[in-house]
N, C-alpha and C positions, 0 to 999 in steps of 0.2 A: 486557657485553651481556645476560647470563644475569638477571641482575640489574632490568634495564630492563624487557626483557621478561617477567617475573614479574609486576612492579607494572602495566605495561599490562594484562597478563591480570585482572588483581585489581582493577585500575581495572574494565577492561569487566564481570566481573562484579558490582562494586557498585553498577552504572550499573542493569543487564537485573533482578537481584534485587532492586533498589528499586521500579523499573518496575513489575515482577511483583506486588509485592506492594500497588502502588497509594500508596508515596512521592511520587511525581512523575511527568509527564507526559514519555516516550519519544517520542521521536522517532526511528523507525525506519530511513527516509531517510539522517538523519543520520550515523546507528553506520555504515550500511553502506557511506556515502562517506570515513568517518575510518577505516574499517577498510582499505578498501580503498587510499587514502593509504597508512595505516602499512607495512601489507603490501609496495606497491609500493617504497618503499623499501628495507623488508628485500630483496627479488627483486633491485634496483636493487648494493645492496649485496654481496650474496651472489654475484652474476654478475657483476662486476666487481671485485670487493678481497674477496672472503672465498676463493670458491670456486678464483680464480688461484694465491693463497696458499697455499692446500693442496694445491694439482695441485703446485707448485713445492717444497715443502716431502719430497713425493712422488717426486719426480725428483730433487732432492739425496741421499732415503735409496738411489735405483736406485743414484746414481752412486759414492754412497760404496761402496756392498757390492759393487762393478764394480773400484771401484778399490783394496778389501779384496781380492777374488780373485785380484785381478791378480797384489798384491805378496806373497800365499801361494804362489801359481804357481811364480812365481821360486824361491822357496825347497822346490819339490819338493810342496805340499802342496794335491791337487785336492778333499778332500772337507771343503767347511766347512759348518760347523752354521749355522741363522739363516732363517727365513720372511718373505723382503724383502717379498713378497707380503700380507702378513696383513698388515706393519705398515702398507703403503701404501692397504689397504682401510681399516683404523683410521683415518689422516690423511686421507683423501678424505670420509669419512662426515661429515655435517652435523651439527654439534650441535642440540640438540632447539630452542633457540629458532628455531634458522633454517628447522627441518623444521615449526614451529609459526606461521610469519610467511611465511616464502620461499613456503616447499611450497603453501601456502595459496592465496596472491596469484591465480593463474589462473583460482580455483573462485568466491573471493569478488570480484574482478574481472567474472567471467560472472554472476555473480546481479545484482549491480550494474547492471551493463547492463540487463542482461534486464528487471529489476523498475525501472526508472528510463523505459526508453525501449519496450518492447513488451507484457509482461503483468504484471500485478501481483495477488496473491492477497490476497480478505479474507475478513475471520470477520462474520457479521453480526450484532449482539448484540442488537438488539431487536425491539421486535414492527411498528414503526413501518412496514414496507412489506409485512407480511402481505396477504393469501394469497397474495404472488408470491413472495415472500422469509420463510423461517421464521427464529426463532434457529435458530441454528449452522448455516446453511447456509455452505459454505464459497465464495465465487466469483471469478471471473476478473474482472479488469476490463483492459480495454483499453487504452492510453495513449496511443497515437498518432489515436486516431479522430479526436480533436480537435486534433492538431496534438502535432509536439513541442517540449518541454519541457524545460528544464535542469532538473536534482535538484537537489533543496533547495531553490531559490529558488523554483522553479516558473513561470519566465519563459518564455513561449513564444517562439524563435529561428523553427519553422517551423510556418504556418497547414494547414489541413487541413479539416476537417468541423465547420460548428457545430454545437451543440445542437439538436436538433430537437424538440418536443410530444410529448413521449411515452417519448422513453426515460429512460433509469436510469440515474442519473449519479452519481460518486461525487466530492466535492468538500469543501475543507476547509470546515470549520464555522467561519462567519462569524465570531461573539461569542466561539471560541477555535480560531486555524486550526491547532494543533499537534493536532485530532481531525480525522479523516475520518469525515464524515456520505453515508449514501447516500438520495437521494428518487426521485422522478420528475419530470421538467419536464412543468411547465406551461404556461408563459407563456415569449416569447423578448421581446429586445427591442421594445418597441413594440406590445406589445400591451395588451388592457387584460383581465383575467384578476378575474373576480368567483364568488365561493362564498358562497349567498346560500339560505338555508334547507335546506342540503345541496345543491343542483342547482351544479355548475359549469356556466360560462358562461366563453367566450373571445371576444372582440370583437363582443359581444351574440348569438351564437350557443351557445346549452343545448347541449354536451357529451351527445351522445346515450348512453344506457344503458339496458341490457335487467336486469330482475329474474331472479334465481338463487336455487337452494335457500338458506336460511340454512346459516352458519356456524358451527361450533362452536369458539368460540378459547379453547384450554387455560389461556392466561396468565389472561383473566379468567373460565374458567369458565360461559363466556355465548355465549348463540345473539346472531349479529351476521349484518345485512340485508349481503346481497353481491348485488353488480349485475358486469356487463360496462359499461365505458364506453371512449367510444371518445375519444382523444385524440391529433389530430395523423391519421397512416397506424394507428397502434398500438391495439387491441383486448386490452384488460387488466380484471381483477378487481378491484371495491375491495370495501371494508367501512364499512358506516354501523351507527353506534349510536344507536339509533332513541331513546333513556332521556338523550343528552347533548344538551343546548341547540345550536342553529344559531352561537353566535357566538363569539367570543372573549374570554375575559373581560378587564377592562383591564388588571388587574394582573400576568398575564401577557405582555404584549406590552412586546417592548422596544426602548429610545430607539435606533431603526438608521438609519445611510444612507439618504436619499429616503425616509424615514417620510411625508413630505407627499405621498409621491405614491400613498398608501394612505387608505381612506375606510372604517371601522367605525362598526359598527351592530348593532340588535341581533337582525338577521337573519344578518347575515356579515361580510363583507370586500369592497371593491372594490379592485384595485391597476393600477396604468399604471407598467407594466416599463418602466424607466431603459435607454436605452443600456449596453450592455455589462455589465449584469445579464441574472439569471435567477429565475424565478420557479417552487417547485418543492413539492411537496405528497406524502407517505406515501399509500400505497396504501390505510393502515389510516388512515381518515382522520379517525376522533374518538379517535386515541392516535398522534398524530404532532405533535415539537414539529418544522414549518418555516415554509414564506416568511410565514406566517400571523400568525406569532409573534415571527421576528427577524429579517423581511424579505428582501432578495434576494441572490442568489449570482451575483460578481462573475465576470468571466471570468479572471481571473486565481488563482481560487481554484478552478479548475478539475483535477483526479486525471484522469477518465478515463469512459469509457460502458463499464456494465456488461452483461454476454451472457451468460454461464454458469456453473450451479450447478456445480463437477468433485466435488464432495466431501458428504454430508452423512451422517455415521457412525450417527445415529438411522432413516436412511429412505434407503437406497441408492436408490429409486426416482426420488427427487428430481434427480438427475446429470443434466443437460441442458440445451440453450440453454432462454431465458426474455424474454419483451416486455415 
């Protein structure tokens, strides 16, 4: 078993060390339901055929050095040498694979849970939803808001709360769902959602927004127009770049689900959100590739609705809910 357990370690590490260095595409989900599988076994194991075995093995050494003294006795002789005690702490002690797999099991069991069905932490690596979202801000996302969800498959068992205009929702990325993409909704089913010489519009209703100081964004080194706009209940920040064309160019858009039910130009985009789509746009909105580009976010590729920054090691300031 020493053995097995070695090469699983060695598996998992050349699995995370590939990952790490950008081999292949992790799935984190995954690891942490095969882990928590293997584990339960070892637990499974260990509490019923390992640990018995050595309680037993334990009580055979009691009964022999019991039934040593006895037959000393007889013979006159009460003081004999031997720490029955030491050796049955010896044979009770776990061997390391099982203090490596068993011992484990409750801790990576509870993250399991925890990051499957109530919170889940991300890292946010681009600039794509600025100034709500910085890189490296670290955040929470929610998992149940929208209903739960089995791991892995990501099939919703219990309904809960849809999507609503305006929040921040983190969801797999249509064109490769093994990434998590985070935007902002725009458009719910059945709506008709047009971005048309920069001004959003939601069912011929201009998305009202108030002008803000300019922006200074580090990534491009450039002052970038920032407005308040309101969407849905939600009053949030975006960014226009006043230097990039209103439209999309063709050769960026690609061949997606209900592409017919989108209408470009060289003002913008008009789109009529499908049933059980979503339709969802970056804060930073002339440096975000979404609905614009690879069209709409299914419900069933739905993570979770995001609410708070806990972490950001460059700007502790930053830690707090967010709209």
């Amino acid at each position: 078993m020493s053995l097995i357990t070695g090469l699983l370690y060695a598996a998992l590490a050349v699995y995370l060390g590939g990952w790490y260095v950008g081999q292949w595409q992790g799935n984190f989900s995954l690891v942490l339901f095969v882990m928590t599988t293997v584990t339960l076994v070892y637990w499974l194991a260990e509490r019923y055929k390992f640990k018995p075995e050595r309680e037993a093995a334990a009580a055979r050494v009691a009964e022999q050095d019991q039934a040593r003294r006895a037959q000393l006795a007889t013979k006159g002789i009460t003081q004999v040498d031997g720490d029955v005690a030491q050796a049955q702490q010896r044979l009770l002690a776990q061997p390391w694979w099982l203090d490596w797999t068993a011992g484990l099991f409750p801790v990576i069991c509870a993250v399991f849970l925890m990051r499957s069905f109530l919170f889940e932490p991300f890292k946010i690596p681009s600039g794509s939803m600025i100034p709500t979202l910085l890189v490296g801000d670290l955040i929470l996302v929610n998992k149940f808001h929208y209903g739960v969800r089995l791991p892995v498959i990501n099939k919703k068992i219990v309904g809960n709360n849809d999507p609503q205009r305006g929040d921040v929702m983190v969801f797999r990325y249509p064109v490769n769902p093994s990434m998590d993409y985070i935007k902002r909704v725009i458009g719910v089913p059945g709506d008709e959602v047009a971005y048309i010489n920069k001004q959003l519009t939601i069912n011929g209703v201009p998305a009202p927004i108030n002008p803000l100081p300019e922006f200074y964004e580090r990534e491009t080194l450039s002052y970038l127009s920032q407005y308040e706009e309101q969407v849905g209940a939600v009053a949030h920040r975006i960014l226009v770049d006043p230097k990039r064309p209103p439209f999309v160019p063709p050769q960026a858009i690609d061949n997606f689900p209900h592409k017919d039910a989108c209408r470009y130009s060289g003002e913008g985009v008009v789109c009529k959100v499908p049933a059980g789509h979503y339709f969802v746009m970056g804060d930073n909105r002339d440096n975000s590739l979404d609905s614009r580009f690879w069209g709409f976010v299914p419900d069933d590729h739905i993570v979770g609705k995001a609410f708070m920054i806990w972490m950001n090691f460059s700007d502790m300031k930053r830690i707090g809910f967010f709209h």
